[in-house]
N, C-alpha and C positions, 0 to 999 in steps of 0.2 A: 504494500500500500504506500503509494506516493503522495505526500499532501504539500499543499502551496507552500507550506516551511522547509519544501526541500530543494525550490525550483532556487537556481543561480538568476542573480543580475544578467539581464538580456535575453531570456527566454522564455518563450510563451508557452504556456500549454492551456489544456481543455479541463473545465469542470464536470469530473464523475457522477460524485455524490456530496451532501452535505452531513456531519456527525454531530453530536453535538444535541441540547435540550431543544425542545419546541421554542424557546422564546429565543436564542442563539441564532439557531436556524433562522429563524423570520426577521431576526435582525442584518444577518447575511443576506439573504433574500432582499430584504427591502433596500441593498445598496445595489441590488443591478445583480449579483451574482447569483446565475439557476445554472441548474446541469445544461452541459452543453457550450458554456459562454466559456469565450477566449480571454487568457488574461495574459500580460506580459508584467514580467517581474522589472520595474523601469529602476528603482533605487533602493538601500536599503543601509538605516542611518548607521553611523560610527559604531554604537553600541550595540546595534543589533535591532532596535525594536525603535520603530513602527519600521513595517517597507512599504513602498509605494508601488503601486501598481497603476497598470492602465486597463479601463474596465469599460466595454462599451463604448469606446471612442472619448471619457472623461478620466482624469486623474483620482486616486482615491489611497488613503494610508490608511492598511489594520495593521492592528497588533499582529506579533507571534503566537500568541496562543488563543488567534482566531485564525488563524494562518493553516492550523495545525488542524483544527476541524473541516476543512477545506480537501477534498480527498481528489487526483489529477492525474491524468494523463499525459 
């Protein structure tokens, strides 16, 4: 299982599934991100946490350990 906490700077992949509680999930969801959608890993800060992705043709920063419930292709 590969989740968006594994993908490197500069790399797209596809969303699988989502893991994670009901209200997680629908907070994932209501940024754009359903199975199916392209994400590219654009930044990802000094410290590690937030990274920046590009999502639907918009900008967007989660956490790592929203990252991690993110399950990818």
């Amino acid at each position: 299982m590969t989740t968006l906490n594994d993908i490197k700077v500069g790399f797209t992949c596809k969303v699988v599934r989502l893991t994670g509680s009901c209200v997680i999930k629908r907070r994932i969801m209501d940024m754009g991100i359903t199975k199916g959608t392209e994400i590219t890993v654009r930044k990802i800060a000094p410290l590690g946490d937030p990274m920046e992705l590009t999502v639907r043709g918009y900008e967007l920063s989660i956490r790592k350990e929203d990252a991690k419930l993110i399950e990818v292709e």
